[in-house]
N, C-alpha and C positions, 0 to 999 in steps of 0.2 A: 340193210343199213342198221336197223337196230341191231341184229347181232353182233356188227363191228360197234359198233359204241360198250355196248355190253363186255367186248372185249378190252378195249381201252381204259374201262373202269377198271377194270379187276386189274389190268398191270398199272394201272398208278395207284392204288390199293396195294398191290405186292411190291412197288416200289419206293411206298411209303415208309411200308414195315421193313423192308431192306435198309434203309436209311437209316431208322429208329433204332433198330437192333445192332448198325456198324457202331452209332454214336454212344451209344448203352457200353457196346465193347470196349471201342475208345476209353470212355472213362473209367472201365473198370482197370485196365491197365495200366492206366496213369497214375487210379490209385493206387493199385497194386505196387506197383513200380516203386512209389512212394514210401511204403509200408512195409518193404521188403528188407529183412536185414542184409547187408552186401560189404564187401570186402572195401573199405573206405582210407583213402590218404593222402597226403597232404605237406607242403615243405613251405618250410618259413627259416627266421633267423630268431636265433634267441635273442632278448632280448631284457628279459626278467626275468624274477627269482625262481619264481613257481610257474609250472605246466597244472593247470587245476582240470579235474577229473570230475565229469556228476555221477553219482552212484545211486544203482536201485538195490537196495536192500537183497540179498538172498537168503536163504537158511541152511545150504551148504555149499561147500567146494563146486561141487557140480553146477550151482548156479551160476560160477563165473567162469560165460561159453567161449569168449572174446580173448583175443591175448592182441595185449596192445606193446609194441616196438617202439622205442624211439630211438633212434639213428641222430648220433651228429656226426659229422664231415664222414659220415658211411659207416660208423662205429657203432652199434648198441651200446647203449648206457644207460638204456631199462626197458625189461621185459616183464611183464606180468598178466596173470590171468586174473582178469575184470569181468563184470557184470556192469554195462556201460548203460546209462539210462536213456531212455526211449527219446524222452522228452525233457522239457523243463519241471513240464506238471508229475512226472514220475523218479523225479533223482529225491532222493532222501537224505543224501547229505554227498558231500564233497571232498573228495578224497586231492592231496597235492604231491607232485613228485619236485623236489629242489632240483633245479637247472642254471642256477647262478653262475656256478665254475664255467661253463661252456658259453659265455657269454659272448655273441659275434661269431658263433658257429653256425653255421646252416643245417638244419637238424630237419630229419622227414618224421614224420607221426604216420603207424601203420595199427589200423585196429580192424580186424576180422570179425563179419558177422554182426554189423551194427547197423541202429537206423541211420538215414542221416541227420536228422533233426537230432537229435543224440552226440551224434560226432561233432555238429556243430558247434556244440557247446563246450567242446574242451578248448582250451583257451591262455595265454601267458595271463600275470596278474602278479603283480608285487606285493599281492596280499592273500592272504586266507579264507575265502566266503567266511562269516561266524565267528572268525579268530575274537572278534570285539568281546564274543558270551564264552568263550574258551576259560575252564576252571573257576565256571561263574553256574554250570548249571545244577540242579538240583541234588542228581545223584552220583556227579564229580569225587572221588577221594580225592581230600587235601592232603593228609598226615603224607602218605607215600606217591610216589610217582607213576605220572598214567600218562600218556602219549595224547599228543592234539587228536588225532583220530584215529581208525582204524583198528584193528585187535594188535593184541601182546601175548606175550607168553612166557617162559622161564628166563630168567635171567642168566647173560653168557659171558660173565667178565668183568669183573668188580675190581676197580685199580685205583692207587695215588700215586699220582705224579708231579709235581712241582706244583703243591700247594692244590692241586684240584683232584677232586673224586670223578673217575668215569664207571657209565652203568651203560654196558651192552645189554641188548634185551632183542628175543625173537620178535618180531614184526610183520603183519601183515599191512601195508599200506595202504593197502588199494580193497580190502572186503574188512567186512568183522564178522569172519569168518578163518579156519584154519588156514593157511595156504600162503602160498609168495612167499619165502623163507625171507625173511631181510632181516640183517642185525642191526634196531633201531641204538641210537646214541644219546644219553641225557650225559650232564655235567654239574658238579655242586661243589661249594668250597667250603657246605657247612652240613651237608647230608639230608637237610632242610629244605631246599631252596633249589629247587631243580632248574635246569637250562635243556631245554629238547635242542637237539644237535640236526645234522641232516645224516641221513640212514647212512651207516659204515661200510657195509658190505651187503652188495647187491645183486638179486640171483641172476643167472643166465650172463650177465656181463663180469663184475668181479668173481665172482663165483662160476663153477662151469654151468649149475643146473640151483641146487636151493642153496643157502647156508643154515645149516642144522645148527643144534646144539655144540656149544664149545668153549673158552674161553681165554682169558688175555693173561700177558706177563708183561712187564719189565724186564727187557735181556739190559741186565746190568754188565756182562762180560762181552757183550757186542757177541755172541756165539750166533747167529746169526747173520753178521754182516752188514746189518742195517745201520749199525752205529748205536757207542754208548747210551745205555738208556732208551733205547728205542720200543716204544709199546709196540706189543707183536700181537694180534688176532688170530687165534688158532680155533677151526669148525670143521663138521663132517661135513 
């Protein structure tokens, strides 16, 4: 009799630590699970101006692993390779893609390789996170023109047209970092006074892959087809 007792201990003792070590696992998968970057997406309808982006900081190309798609009515109308933030606590600033024109389009959002807490956060928004301190902060250039966020780079198209100056410029929207070719757009009637425009040309959709270096004309003789006068964008 004592040895069957003896016995009975010891398996509720091993059925203890059975239990202990399922629920241990349990949880570590759920965090896991959690914590895990995963192929993430998602369909709405437009609705506002801006798709806003949170962005972690990287220090090169390579650190943005993600390529985020947005599809309206099954179309791409912008692709780019992002470094998407984790969290709230880890986005560094906010990066936005203009979706106004497609306004009542059903559009799906696809971004690879993310957390979800992260993905959550992209988001419509008629406004800018910060736009309020935008050409307010410290080490802002005023004299010349510099883009609400994201990097720049050589300028691709310097034109007058009917009373206004346009200024194409390489753009990166989504890192400040090389990369995402996009010909950003400003506009001025006094060379002074700049107007940021929504990005002209945009890789993987307008473009077949980046839009590189290049620049604009006035086809004053319609030698294109587009009609008198028509500013013509020309890039590698």
């Amino acid at each position: 009799m004592r040895y069957q007792l003896r016995t009975v201990a010891k398996m509720v003792v091993l059925c203890a630590i059975v239990l202990t070590s399922t629920n241990l696992l349990a949880q570590t998968e759920s965090t896991s699970d959690s914590e895990t970057p995963r192929d993430q997406q998602r369909e709405f309808t437009i609705q506002s101006k801006y798709l806003i982006i949170p962005i972690q900081d990287g220090t090169s190309y390579d650190d943005m692993k993600s390529q985020l798609r947005l599809l309206v009515d099954g179309k791409i109308v912008h692709h780019h390779r992002i470094n998407l933030a984790e969290s709230a606590q880890t986005t560094d600033w906010y990066a936005y893609l203009t979706i106004e024109s497609y306004k009542g389009g059903r559009a799906r959002l696809e971004v690879d390789h993310v957390h979800q807490e992260g993905f959550a956060l992209v988001k419509q928004s008629d406004t800018i996170p910060g736009e309020n301190n935008f050409f307010k902060e410290p080490w802002r250039p005023q004299l010349r023109f510099s883009q609400k966020v994201g990097w720049n780079n050589d300028p691709n198209g310097l034109v007058y047209l009917d009373g206004t100056y346009h200024f194409f410029f390489q753009h990166n929207p989504v890192g400040l970092v090389w990369g995402n070719m996009t010909w950003g757009h400003a506009t001025s009637t006094d060379l002074l006074h700049w107007e940021q425009q929504s990005d002209k040309i945009r890789r993987r959709s307008m473009a077949r892959w980046d839009a590189f270096s290049g620049s604009a004309v006035i086809d004053k003789l319609n030698t294109d087809g587009f009609g008198k006068d028509a500013l013509v964008l020309v890039f590698s």
